[in-house]
C-alpha positions as CSV (number, residue, x, y, z in Angstrom):
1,X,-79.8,17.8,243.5
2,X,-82.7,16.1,245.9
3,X,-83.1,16.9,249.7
4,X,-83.3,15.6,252.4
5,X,-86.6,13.7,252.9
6,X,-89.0,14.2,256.1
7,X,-90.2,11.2,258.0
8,X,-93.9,12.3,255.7
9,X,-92.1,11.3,252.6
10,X,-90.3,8.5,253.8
11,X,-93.8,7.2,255.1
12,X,-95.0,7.4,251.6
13,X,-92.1,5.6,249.9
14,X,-92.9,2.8,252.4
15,X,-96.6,2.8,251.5
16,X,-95.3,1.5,247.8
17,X,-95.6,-2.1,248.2
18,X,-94.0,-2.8,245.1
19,X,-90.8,-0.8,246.1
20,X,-88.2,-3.5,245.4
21,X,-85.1,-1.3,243.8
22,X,-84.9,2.1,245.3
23,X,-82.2,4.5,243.9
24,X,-81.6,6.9,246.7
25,X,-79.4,10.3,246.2
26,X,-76.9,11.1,248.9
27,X,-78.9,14.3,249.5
28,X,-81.8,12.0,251.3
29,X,-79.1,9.2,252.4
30,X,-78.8,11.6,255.7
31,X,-82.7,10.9,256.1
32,X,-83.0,7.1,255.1
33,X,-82.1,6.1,258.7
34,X,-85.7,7.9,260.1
35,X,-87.5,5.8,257.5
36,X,-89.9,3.5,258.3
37,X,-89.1,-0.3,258.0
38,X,-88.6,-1.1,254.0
39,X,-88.8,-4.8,254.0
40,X,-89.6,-5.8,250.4
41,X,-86.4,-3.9,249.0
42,X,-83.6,-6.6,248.0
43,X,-81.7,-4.0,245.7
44,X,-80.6,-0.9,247.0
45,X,-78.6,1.7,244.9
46,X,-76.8,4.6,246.4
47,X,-76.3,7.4,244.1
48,X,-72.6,9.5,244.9
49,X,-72.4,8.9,248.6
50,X,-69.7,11.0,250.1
51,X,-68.5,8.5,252.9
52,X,-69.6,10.8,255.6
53,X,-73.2,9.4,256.4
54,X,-74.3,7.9,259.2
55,X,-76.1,4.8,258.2
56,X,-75.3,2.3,261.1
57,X,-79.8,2.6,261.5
58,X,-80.0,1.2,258.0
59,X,-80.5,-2.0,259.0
60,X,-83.4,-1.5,261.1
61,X,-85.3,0.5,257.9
62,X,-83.1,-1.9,254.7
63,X,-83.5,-5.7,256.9
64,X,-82.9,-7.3,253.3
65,X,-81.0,-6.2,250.6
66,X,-79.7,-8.7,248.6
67,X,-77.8,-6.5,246.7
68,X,-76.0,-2.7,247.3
69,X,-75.0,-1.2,243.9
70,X,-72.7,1.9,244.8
71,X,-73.0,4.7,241.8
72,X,-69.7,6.6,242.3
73,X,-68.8,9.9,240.7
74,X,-66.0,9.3,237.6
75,X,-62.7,10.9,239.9
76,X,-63.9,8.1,243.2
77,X,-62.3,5.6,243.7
78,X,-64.2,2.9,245.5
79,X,-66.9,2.7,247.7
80,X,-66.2,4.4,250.7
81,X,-65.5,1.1,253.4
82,X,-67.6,3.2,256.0
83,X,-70.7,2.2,254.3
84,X,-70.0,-1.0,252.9
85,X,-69.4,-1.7,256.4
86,X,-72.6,-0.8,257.3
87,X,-75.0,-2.2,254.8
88,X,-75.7,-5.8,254.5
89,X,-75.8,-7.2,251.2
90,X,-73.6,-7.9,248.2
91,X,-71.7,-4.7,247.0
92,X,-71.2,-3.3,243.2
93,X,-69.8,-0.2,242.2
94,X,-70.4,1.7,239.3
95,X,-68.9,4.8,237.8
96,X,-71.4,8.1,237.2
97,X,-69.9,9.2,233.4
98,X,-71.7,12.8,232.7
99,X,-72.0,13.5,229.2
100,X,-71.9,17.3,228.1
Protein backbone atom coordinates (compact mmCIF):
# COMPACT_ATOMS: atom_id res chain seq x y z
CA UNK A 1 0.00 0.00 0.00
CA UNK A 2 1.56 3.75 -0.77
CA UNK A 3 2.84 6.22 2.03
CA UNK A 4 2.60 8.98 3.00
CA UNK A 5 4.17 11.56 0.55
CA UNK A 6 6.76 14.46 1.82
CA UNK A 7 6.24 18.00 0.80
CA UNK A 8 9.61 16.82 -1.97
CA UNK A 9 7.17 14.58 -3.69
CA UNK A 10 4.22 16.54 -3.60
CA UNK A 11 6.42 19.42 -5.21
CA UNK A 12 7.08 17.03 -7.97
CA UNK A 13 3.50 15.94 -8.65
CA UNK A 14 2.75 19.74 -8.90
CA UNK A 15 5.63 20.26 -11.40
CA UNK A 16 3.39 17.86 -13.88
CA UNK A 17 1.57 20.36 -15.76
CA UNK A 18 -0.51 18.04 -17.44
CA UNK A 19 -1.76 16.53 -13.98
CA UNK A 20 -5.55 16.85 -14.67
CA UNK A 21 -6.90 13.32 -12.90
CA UNK A 22 -4.89 12.35 -9.98
CA UNK A 23 -5.80 9.00 -8.23
CA UNK A 24 -4.54 9.41 -4.77
CA UNK A 25 -4.35 6.36 -2.04
CA UNK A 26 -5.61 7.02 1.42
CA UNK A 27 -2.04 6.22 2.53
CA UNK A 28 -0.82 9.88 1.01
CA UNK A 29 -4.54 11.42 1.58
CA UNK A 30 -2.89 12.39 5.25
CA UNK A 31 -0.18 14.32 3.16
CA UNK A 32 -2.26 15.98 0.25
CA UNK A 33 -3.15 18.98 2.53
CA UNK A 34 0.95 20.07 2.68
CA UNK A 35 0.89 19.91 -1.17
CA UNK A 36 1.51 22.70 -3.11
CA UNK A 37 -1.43 24.45 -5.03
CA UNK A 38 -2.74 21.84 -7.88
CA UNK A 39 -4.80 24.11 -9.97
CA UNK A 40 -5.16 22.32 -13.28
CA UNK A 41 -6.74 19.10 -11.58
CA UNK A 42 -10.72 19.10 -12.35
CA UNK A 43 -10.94 15.19 -11.47
CA UNK A 44 -9.89 13.94 -8.32
CA UNK A 45 -10.24 10.22 -7.25
CA UNK A 46 -9.77 9.02 -3.82
CA UNK A 47 -8.81 5.52 -3.54
CA UNK A 48 -10.42 3.69 0.04
CA UNK A 49 -10.52 6.72 2.21
CA UNK A 50 -11.23 5.67 5.76
CA UNK A 51 -13.35 8.85 6.88
CA UNK A 52 -10.78 9.76 9.39
CA UNK A 53 -8.59 12.42 7.35
CA UNK A 54 -8.30 15.67 7.80
CA UNK A 55 -8.75 17.42 4.51
CA UNK A 56 -10.49 20.76 5.50
CA UNK A 57 -6.68 22.32 3.70
CA UNK A 58 -7.81 20.59 0.43
CA UNK A 59 -9.16 23.38 -0.91
CA UNK A 60 -6.28 25.65 -0.67
CA UNK A 61 -3.92 22.69 -2.68
CA UNK A 62 -7.50 21.09 -5.00
CA UNK A 63 -9.14 25.06 -5.83
CA UNK A 64 -11.01 23.21 -8.83
CA UNK A 65 -12.22 19.93 -9.05
CA UNK A 66 -14.98 19.52 -11.13
CA UNK A 67 -15.47 16.18 -10.23
CA UNK A 68 -14.62 13.81 -6.83
CA UNK A 69 -14.93 10.13 -7.71
CA UNK A 70 -14.83 8.13 -4.24
CA UNK A 71 -13.37 4.36 -4.85
CA UNK A 72 -14.80 2.51 -1.83
CA UNK A 73 -13.79 -0.84 -0.60
CA UNK A 74 -16.73 -3.67 -1.59
CA UNK A 75 -18.21 -4.05 2.46
CA UNK A 76 -18.47 0.46 2.55
CA UNK A 77 -21.16 1.74 2.34
CA UNK A 78 -21.02 5.36 1.03
CA UNK A 79 -18.71 7.99 1.06
CA UNK A 80 -17.84 8.91 4.30
CA UNK A 81 -20.01 12.69 4.67
CA UNK A 82 -16.81 14.00 6.53
CA UNK A 83 -15.07 14.30 3.21
CA UNK A 84 -17.78 14.98 0.87
CA UNK A 85 -18.22 17.79 3.13
CA UNK A 86 -14.97 18.91 2.66
CA UNK A 87 -14.15 18.68 -1.07
CA UNK A 88 -15.72 20.86 -3.57
CA UNK A 89 -16.96 19.23 -6.59
CA UNK A 90 -19.43 16.76 -7.85
CA UNK A 91 -19.28 13.41 -5.90
CA UNK A 92 -19.30 9.54 -7.39
CA UNK A 93 -18.76 6.58 -5.69
CA UNK A 94 -17.53 3.46 -6.88
CA UNK A 95 -17.08 0.05 -5.38
CA UNK A 96 -13.22 -1.56 -5.27
CA UNK A 97 -14.23 -5.47 -6.43
CA UNK A 98 -10.81 -7.56 -5.77
CA UNK A 99 -10.58 -10.47 -7.87
CA UNK A 100 -8.50 -13.56 -6.44
Amino acid sequence: MPGELSRADWSEVAALAGLREPRIHRGALGSLVSAPPLPAVEHLELRKPTGNEDLSGLRTVLPNPRTVKFVLDSDTGTAPEQLTRQLPGEHTTTKNHNVL
